[in-house]
GUGUKE-982022 format. One record per residue (C-alpha): residue number from 1; residue in one letter; chain; x, y, z. Coordinates in Angstrom, 3 decimals, padded with zeros to 6 digits. Example, Ala and Ser with C-alpha at 12.3 -4.5 7.8 and 13.67 -1.06 7.14 Angstrom:
> 1	A	A	012.300	-004.500	007.800
> 2	S	A	013.670	-001.060	007.140
END
This chain:
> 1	X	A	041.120	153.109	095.483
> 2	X	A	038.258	150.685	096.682
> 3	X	A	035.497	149.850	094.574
> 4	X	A	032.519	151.921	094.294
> 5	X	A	029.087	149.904	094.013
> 6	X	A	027.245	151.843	091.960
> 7	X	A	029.804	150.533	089.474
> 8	X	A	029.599	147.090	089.651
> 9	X	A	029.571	144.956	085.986
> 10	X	A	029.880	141.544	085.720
> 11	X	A	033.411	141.485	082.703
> 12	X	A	033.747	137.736	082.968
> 13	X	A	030.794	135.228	082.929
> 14	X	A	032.351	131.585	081.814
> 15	X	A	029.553	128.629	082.029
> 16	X	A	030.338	124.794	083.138
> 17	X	A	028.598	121.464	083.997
> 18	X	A	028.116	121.372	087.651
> 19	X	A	027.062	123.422	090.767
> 20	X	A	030.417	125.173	092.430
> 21	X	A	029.342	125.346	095.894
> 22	X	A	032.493	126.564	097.322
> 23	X	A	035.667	129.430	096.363
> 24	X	A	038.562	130.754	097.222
> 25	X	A	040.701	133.586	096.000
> 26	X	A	044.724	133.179	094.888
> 27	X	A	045.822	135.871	097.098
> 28	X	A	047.743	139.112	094.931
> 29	X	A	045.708	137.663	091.663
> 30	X	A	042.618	136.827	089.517
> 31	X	A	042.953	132.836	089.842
> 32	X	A	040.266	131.333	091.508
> 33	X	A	039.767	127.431	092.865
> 34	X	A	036.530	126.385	093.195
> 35	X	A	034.437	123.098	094.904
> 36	X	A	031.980	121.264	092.938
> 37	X	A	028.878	118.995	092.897
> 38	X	A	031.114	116.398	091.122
> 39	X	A	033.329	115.997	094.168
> 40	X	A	036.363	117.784	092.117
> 41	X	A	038.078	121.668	092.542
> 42	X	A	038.528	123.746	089.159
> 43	X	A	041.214	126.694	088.589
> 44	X	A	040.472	129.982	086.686
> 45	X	A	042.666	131.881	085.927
> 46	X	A	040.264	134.851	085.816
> 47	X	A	042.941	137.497	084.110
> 48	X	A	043.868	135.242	081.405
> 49	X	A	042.234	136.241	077.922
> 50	X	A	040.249	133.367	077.837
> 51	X	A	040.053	131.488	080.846
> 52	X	A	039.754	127.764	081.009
> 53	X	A	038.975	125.191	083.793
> 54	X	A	042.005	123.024	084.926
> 55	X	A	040.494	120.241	087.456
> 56	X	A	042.392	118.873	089.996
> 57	X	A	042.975	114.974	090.165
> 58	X	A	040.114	112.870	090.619
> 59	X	A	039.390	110.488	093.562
> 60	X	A	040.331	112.551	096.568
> 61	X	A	036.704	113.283	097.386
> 62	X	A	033.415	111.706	097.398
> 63	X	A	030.860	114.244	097.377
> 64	X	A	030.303	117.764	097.026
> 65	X	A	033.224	120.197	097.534
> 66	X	A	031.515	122.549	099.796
> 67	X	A	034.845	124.296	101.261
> 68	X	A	037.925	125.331	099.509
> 69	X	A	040.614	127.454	101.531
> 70	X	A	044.109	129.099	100.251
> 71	X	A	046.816	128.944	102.602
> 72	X	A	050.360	129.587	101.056
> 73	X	A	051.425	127.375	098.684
> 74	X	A	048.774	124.879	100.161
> 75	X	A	044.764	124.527	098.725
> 76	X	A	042.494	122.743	101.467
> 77	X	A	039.194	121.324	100.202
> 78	X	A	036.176	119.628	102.638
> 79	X	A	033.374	117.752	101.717
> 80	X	A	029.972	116.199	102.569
> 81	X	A	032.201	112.882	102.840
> 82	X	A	033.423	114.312	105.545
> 83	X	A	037.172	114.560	104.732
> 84	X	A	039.691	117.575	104.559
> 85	X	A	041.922	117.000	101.873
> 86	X	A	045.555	118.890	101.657
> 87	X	A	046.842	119.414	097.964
> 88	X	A	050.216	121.042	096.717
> 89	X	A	048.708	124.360	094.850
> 90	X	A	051.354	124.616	092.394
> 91	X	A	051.734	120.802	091.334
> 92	X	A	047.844	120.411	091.701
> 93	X	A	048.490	117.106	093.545
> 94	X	A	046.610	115.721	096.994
> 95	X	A	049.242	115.327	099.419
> 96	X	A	047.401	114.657	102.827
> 97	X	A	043.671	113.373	103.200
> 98	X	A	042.017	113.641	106.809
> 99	X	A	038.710	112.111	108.296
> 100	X	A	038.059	115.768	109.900
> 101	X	A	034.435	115.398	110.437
> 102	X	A	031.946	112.673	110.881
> 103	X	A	029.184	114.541	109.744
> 104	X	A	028.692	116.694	106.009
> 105	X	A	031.524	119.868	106.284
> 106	X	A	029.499	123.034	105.614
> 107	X	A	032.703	125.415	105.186
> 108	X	A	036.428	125.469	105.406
> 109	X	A	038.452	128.894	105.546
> 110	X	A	041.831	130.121	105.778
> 111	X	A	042.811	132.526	108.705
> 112	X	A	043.966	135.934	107.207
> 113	X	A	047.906	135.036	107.565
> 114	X	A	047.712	131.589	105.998
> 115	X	A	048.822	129.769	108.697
> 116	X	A	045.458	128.420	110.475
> 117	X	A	042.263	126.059	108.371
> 118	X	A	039.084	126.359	110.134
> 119	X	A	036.533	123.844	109.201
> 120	X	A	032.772	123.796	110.374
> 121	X	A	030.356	120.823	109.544
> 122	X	A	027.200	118.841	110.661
> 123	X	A	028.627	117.128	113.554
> 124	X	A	027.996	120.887	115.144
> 125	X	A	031.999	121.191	115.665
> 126	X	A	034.674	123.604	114.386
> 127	X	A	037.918	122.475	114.120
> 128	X	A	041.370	124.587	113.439
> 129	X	A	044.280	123.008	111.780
> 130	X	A	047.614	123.547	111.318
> 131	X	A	047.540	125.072	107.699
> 132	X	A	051.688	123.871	107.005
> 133	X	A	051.316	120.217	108.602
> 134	X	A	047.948	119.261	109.013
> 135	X	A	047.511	118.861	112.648
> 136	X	A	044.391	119.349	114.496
> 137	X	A	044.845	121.862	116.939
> 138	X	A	042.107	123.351	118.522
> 139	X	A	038.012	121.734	118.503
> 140	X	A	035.363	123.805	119.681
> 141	X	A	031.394	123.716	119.763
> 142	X	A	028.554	125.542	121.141
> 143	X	A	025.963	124.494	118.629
> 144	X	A	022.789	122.240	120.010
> 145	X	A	023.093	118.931	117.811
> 146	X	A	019.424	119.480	117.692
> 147	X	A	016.900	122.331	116.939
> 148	X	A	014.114	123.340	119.141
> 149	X	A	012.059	120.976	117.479
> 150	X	A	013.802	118.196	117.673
> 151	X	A	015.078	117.681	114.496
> 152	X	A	019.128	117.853	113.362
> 153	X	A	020.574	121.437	113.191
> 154	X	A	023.421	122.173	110.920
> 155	X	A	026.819	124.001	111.238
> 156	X	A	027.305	126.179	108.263
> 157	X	A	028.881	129.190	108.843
> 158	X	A	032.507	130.385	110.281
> 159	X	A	034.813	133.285	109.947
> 160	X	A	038.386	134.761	111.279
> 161	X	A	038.635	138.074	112.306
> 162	X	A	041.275	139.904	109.816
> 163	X	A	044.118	140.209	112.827
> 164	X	A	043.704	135.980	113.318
> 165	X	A	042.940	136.041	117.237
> 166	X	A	039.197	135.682	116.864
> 167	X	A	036.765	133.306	115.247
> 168	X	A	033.086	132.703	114.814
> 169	X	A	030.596	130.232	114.096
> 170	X	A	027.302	130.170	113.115
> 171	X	A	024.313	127.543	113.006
> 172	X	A	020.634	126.677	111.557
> 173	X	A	019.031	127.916	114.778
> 174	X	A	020.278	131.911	114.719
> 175	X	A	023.650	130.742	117.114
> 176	X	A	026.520	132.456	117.067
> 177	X	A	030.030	131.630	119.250
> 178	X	A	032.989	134.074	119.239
> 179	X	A	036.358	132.051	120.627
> 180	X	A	039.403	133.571	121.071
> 181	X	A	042.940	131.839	119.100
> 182	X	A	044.788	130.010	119.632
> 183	X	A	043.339	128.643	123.168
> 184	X	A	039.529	128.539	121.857
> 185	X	A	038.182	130.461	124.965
> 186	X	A	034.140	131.446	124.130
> 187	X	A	034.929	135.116	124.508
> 188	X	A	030.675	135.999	123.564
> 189	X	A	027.905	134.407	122.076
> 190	X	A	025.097	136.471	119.747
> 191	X	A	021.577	135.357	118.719
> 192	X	A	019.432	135.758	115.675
> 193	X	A	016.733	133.730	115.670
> 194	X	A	014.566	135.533	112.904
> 195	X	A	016.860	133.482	110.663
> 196	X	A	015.220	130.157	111.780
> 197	X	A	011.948	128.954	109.895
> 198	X	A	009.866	126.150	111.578
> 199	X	A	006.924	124.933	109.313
> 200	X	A	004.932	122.920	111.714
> 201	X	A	001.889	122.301	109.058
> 202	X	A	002.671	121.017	105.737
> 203	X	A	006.041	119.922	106.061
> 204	X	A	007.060	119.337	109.266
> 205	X	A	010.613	121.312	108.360
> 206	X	A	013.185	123.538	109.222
> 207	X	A	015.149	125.992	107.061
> 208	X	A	017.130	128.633	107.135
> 209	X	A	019.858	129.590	109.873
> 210	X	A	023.223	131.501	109.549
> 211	X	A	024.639	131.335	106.103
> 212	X	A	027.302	133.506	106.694
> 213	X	A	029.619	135.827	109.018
> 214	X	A	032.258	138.008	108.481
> 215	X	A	034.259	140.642	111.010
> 216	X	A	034.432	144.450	109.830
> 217	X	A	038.042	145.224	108.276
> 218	X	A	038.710	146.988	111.827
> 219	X	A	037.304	143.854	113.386
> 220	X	A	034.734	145.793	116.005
> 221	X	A	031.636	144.689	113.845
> 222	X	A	030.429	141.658	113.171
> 223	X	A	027.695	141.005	110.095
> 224	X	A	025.383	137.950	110.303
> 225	X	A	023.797	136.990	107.305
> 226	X	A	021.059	134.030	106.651
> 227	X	A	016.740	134.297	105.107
> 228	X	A	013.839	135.540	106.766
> 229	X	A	010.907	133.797	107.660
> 230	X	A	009.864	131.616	104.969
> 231	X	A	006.502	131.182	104.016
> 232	X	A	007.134	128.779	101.331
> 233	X	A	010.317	126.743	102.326
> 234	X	A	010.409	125.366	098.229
> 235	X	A	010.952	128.447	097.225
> 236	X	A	013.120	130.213	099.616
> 237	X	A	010.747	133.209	099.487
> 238	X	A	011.782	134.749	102.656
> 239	X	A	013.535	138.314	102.613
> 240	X	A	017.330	138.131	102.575
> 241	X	A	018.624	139.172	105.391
> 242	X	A	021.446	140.892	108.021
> 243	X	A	022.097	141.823	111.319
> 244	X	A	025.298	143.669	112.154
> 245	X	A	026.672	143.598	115.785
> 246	X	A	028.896	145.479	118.066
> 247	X	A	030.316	141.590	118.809
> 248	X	A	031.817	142.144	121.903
> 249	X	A	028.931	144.447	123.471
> 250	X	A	026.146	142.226	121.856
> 251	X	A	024.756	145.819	120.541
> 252	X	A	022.866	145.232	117.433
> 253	X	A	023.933	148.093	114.931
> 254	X	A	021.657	147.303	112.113
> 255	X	A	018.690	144.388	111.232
> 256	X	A	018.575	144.533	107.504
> 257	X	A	015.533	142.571	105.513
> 258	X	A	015.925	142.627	101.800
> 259	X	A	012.295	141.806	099.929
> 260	X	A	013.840	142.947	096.833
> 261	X	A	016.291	140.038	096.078
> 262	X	A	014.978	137.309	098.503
> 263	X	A	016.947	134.063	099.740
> 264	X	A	019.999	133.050	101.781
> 265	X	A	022.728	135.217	102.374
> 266	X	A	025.617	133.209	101.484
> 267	X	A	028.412	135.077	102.091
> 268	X	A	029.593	138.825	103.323
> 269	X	A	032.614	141.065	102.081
> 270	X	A	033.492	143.828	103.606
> 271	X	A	035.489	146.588	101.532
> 272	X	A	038.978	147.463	102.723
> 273	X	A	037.792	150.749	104.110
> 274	X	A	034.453	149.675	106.040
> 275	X	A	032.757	152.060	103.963
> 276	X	A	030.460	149.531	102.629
> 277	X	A	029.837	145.190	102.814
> 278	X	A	028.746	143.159	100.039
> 279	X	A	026.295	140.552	100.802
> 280	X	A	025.760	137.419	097.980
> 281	X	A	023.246	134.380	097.619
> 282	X	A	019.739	134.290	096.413
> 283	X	A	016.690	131.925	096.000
> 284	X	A	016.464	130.009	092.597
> 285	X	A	018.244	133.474	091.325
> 286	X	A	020.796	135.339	092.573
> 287	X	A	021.848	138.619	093.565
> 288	X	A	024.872	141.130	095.141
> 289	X	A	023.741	143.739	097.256
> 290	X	A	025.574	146.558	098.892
> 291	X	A	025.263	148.442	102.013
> 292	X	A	025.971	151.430	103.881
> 293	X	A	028.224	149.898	106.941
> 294	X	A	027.553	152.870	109.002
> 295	X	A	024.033	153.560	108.200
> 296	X	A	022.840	150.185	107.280
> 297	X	A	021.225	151.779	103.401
> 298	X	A	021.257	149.609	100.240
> 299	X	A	024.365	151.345	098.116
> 300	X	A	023.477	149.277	094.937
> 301	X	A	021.761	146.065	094.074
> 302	X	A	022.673	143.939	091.317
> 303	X	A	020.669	140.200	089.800
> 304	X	A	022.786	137.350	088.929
> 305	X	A	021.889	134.426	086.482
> 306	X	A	022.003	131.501	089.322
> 307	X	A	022.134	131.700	093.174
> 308	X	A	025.663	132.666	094.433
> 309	X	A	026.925	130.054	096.906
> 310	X	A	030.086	132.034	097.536
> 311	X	A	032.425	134.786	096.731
> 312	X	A	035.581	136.411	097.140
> 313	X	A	036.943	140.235	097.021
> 314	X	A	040.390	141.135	095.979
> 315	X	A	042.294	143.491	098.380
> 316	X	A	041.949	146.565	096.655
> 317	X	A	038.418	145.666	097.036
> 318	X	A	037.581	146.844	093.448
> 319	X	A	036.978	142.865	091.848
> 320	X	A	034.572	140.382	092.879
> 321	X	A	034.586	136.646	092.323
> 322	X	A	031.146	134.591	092.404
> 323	X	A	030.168	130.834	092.480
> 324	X	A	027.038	129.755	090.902
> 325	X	A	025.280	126.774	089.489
> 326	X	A	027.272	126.130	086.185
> 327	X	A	029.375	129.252	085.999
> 328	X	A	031.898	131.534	087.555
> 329	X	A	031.313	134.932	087.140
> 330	X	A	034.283	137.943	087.813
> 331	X	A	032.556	141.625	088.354
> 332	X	A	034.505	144.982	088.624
> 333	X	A	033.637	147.828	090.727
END
């Protein structure tokens, strides 16, 4: 039975040194990899009866480990160094490193059968891979390098539809490209530009943009999830917020702004059913709110100790998995 929101309690909250900026869910089980600040992946083990951190070798990144992706018995991890690095899941070891990107990579995901990597970063390009041998098979953009106001945009979000014949990205300006797989044919394009923030006063700055997508489990919808207009770009003060399309009609279904829990919307789960979607992020906080998918209402609404930078739902869609400064955090519904 799928997880009801009104339910939802966090049952595992383990602390650590560091900022995990990225996860991925083991599929079938409660083990979790995620990236961190100090340019190295950890492993829960989230049903164990205490759980520990086991780190993967050092040396095989740089920087921050903004993307982690499951993919078979393969983990793939990208970077701000720019670099996609392969590693053997069950011996823990690197066994292919790639110069993928040129610029910082802002995401890397696994298509629902395991056999595709998608990887999105600053140099405004997503790139599929061969999961199994590493090959680059497929680049695509249609992200301006630059914003409106001249300054560098960013790449940051990208999703596969759950059948693996569609993808999406997303970028800093409200952008979003829908290709088809495996030829990378621009099948639609959506916009959302309340997600853009241009301070033109004090700072001179631009924040914001898409933070997240994700398809509907039927793969008709499309949910789009990023911050508000900022008044005070410090603080991320801005209303988090969503806007849920009809993708292939470019019908906006619902334009959600949530004052409660402010911030970015870092990532979007939708429950096996459609009945509802999780979205997760936050401002210096964090939070995990839950809507209606066919009515757009908040279900439930839930803080968290730090801002979420991702998360991951088990397929019964009754367990959720969170990444936050210094901790990991596992919640039942």
């Amino acid at each position: 039975m799928v997880g009801e929101p009104a339910k939802l309690k966090s049952v595992r909250d383990l602390s650590a040194k560091g900022i995990f900026l990225s996860l991925a869910r083991v599929p079938q089980t409660e083990t979790v990899i995620v990236g961190c600040s100090d340019a190295l992946l950890y492993e829960y083990d989230l049903a164990a009866e205490k759980p520990e951190p086991v780190a993967y070798p050092e040396g095989s990144h740089e920087s921050y480990v903004t993307g982690v992706a499951v993919a078979g018995p393969v983990v793939v991890s990208g970077a701000y160094d720019g670099k996609l690095v392969w590693w053997d899941r069950a011996e823990r070891r690197a066994i292919r490193s790639v110069a993928a990107h040129e610029k910082w990579i802002r995401k890397v995901i696994a298509s629902p059968d395991g056999r595709w990597i998608a990887s999105v970063a600053d140099d405004m390009q997503c790139k599929l891979w061969d999961a199994a041998t590493g090959e680059l098979l497929l680049t695509v953009s249609d992200h301006a390098k630059e914003t409106p106001n001249h300054y560098p945009s960013m790449l940051y979000a990208v999703a596969f539809s759950p059948d693996g014949t569609r993808l999406a990205t997303g970028d800093k300006v409200g952008h979003v490209a829908v290709w088809s797989l495996p030829e990378g044919r621009k099948l639609t394009t959506l916009e959302c530009p309340g997600m853009y923030t241009w301070d033109p006063k004090q700072r001179r700055h631009s924040i914001g943009g898409i933070r997240s997508l994700a398809f509907s489990t039927s793969g008709q919808l499309m949910a789009v999830g990023g911050v508000g207009h900022i008044g005070n770009i410090d603080h991320l003060d801005g209303a988090a917020r969503v806007e849920v399309f009809e993708w292939a009609t470019g019908e906006r279904r619902h334009e959600l702004a949530d004052s409660k829990h402010k911030g970015l919307v870092e990532q979007i789960l939708f429950s096996p059913d459609d009945a509802w979607f999780l979205t997760a992020g936050g401002d210096n906080a964090g939070f995990l709110t839950f809507y209606s998918t066919q009515e757009g209402k908040i279900l439930h609404q839930d803080k968290a100790h730090q801002h979420i930078h991702a998360a991951a739902l088990n397929e019964a869609g009754d367990r959720v998995s969170t990444a936050h400064h210094g901790r990991v955090v596992s919640w039942s519904l």
